[in-house]
N, C-alpha and C positions, 0 to 999 in steps of 0.2 A: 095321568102323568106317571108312570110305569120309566124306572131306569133301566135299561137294560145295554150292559157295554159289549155284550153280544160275543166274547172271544172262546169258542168252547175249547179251546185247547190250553184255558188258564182256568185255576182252583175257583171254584162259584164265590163269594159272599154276598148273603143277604144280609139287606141291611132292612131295618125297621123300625120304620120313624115314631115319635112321640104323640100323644093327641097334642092337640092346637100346631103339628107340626106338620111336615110333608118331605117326600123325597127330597125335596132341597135341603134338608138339611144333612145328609153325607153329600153336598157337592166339594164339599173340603176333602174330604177320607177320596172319595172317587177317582179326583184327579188328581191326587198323591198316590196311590196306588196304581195306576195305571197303566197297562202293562203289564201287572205285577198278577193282578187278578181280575176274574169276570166280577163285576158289580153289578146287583138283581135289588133294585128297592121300587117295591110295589107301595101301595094305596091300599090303607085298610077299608072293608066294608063302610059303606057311612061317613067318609071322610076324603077332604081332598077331592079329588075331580068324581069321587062315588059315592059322595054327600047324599046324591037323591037315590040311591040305593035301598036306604033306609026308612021305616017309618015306625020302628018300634026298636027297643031297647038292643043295643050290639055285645053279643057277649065276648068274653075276652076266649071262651069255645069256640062260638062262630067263627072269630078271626083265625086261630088255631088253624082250624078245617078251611078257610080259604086260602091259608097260606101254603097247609101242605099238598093241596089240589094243587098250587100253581106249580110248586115245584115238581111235583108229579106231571104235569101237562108239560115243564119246562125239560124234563126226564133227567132231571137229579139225582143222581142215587148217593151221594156224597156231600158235603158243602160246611162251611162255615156259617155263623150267622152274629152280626151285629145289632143289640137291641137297645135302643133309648126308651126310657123308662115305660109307658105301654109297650111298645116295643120288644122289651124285655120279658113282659109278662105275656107274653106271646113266645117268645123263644124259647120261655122256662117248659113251658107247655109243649112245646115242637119238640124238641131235646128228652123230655120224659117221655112222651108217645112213641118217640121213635131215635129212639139212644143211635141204632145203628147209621141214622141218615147225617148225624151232627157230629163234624170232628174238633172245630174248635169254636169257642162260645163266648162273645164280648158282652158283658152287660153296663150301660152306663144310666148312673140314675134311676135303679129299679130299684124290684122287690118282688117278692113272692109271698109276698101276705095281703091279709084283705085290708080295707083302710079302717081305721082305726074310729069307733061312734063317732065320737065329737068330727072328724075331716067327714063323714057321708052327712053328716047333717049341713054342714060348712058348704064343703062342694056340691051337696048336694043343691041346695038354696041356690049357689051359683048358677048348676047348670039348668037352673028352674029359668035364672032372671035371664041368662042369653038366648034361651030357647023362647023368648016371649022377647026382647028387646033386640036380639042381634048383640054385634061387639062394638057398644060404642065405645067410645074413647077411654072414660073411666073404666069399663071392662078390659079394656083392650091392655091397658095398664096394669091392671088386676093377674091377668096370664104372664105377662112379661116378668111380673113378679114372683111365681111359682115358677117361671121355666128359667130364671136367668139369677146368678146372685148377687145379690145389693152392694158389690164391691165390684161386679161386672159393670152394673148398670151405670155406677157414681166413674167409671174409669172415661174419662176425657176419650181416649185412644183406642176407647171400642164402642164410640158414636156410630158405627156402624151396626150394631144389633138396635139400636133403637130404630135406626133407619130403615133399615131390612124388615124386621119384624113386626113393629109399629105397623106399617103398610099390610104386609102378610096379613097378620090378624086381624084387622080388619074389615080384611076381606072375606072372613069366617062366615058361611051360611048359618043361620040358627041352627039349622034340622042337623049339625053338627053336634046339637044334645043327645040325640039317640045313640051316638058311638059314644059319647060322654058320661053317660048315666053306665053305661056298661065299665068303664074301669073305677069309676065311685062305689059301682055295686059289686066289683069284684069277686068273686072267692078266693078264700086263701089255696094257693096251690106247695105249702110247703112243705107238705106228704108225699109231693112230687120230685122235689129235689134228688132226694139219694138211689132216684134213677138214670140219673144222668148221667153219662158216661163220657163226656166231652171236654176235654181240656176249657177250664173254663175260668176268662180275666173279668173280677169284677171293678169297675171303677166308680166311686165314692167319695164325690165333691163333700168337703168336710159344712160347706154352706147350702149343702140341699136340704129347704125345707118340704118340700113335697114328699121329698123320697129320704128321711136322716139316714145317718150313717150307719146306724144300729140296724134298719135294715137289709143294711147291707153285709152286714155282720150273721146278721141268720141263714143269708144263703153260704155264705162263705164257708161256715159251720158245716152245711148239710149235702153242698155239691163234692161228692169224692176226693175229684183234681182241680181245685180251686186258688184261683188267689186274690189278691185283695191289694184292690189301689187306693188309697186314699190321696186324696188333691186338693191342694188346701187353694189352688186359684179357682175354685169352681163351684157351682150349685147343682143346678137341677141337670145341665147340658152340657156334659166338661166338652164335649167335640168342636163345641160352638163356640164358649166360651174361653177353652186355653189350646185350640189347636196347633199352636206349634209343641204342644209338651205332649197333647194328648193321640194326636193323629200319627205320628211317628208311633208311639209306643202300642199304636192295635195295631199295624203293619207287621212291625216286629215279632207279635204274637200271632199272628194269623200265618205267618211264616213260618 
C-alpha cells in the first residue's frame, strides 16, 4: 500500500510514516493538500503490506537506500519530505546523503540520536514479547501509548484514535520486530545534521514521550535553516492527533 497522487506537474512530498504506523496516517495531510502537491508515501522494508520482506534486523541505512532507490525509479531529482518519528530518522539520513535532492524538511516526533540504555533495554524487551506473542490487546494499548498523548487518549472527542488504531494495531504481524529492533538499535546520526541544507520545520509535541522535546532541541541546534514547533496539544503524532493546527501549518511550510 504505496500512496501515490500521481500529478507530475505539482512539487513531490514524501511522506514517511512511523513504526506501528502506515501510509494512512498522512490521509489527513493528503487530502488537505490536494492539488496543492504530488503526495508519494511508501512502506518501509519490514513493515506494513512488506512485513514479510524481512527476516532479520531493518536498519534505519537499509530504509535510507530503499527510499532513495524509489525516488530514483520515481525520477525525482527535487522534492520535499515529511517524516513521523522513524520516519524522520530516515529523512535525517536522506537530506544528509543527499543535501541537493531535499528542499524543504518536516520532522514530527523525531530525533537524530540513538535511544537512550535504559528505552533499548525497555523497548527492547517489548519488541522481544510482540515478536513471540503478536499485538494482543494489552500490547496493543502499550503502542497507543507511545504513539498518542494521555490527554489525546482521556479526550472524549477523539474517540476516534482509539477506534482507528486500536483495530490498525492489532492487526500488526509479529515479524514486524525485525523493522522494530532496527529503530531501538538505532545509530546516532547527529554528525549528520550540519549537512543538511533544506529548509527544515521541526515539530515537538511538548507530551512526547518516546521522542521528549529536548530531542528535539538537538536537531534544531545542529540543522542550518531550522525551526522549532512546539505543541503543547500533542505527543508522539501531532498530525494525528491536533490536525486541524498542525496540517495547515506543514502546507504552509512546504509552500
Amino acid at each position: 500500500m504505496t500512496i501515490d497522487t500521481g500529478e507530475p506537474q505539482l512539487s513531490p512530498v514524501l511522506c514517511l510514516h512511523s513504526l506501528f504506523l502506515d501510509p494512512r496516517a498522512f490521509d489527513g495531510l493528503v487530502a488537505a493538500g490536494a492539488g496543492r502537491f504530488r503526495f508519494v508515501a511508501p512502506e518501509f522494508p519490514g513493515q506494513a503490506g512488506r512485513v514479510d520482506e524481512a527476516d532479520a534486523t531493518v536498519t534505519m541505512d537499509q530504509c535510507t537506500d530503499d527510499m532513495l532507490a524509489l525516488v530514483d525509479r520515481l525520477g525525482l531529482d527535487s522534492l520535499s519530505i515529511v517524516g513521523q518519528s522513524m520516519g524522520g530518522d530516515v529523512a535525517v539520513r536522506m537530506a544528509a546523503r543527499r543535501p541537493e535532492l531535499v528542499d524543504r524538511l518536516v520532522l514530527m516526533g523525531s530525533s537524530a540520536g540513538a535511544e537512550t540504555d535504559e528505552n533499548r533495554e525497555i523497548f527492547g524487551a517489548f519488541v522481544d514479547r510482540f515478536g513471540q506473542e503478536g499485538f494482543t490487546p494489552e500490547l496493543v494499548e502499550f503502542v497507543k501509548g507511545i504513539l498518542f498523548a494521555q490527554t489525546v487518549l482521556n479526550d472524549p472527542a477523539r474517540s476516534d484514535i482509539h477506534q482507528t488504531w486500536t483495530e490498525r494495531l492489532g492487526e500488526l504481524s509479529p515479524r514486524l520486530a525485525h523493522a522494530a529492533r532496527g529503530v531501538v538499535e538505532r545509530e546516532s546520526a547527529l554528525d549528520l545534521l550540519p549537512r543538511i541544507t533544506a529548509r527544515t520545520l521541526i515539530i515537538s509535541g511538548t507530551q512526547d514521550q518516546a521522542r521528549p522535546p529536548a530531542w528535539s532541541d538537538e536537531m534544531f541546534d545542529a540543522i542550518p535553516d531550522a525551526e522549532l514547533w512546539r505543541i503543547k496539544t500533542a505527543g508522539h503524532s501531532p498530525c494525528i492527533e491536533d490536525p486541524d493546527a498542525v496540517i495547515p501549518r506543514i502546507l504552509d511550510f512546504l509552500a
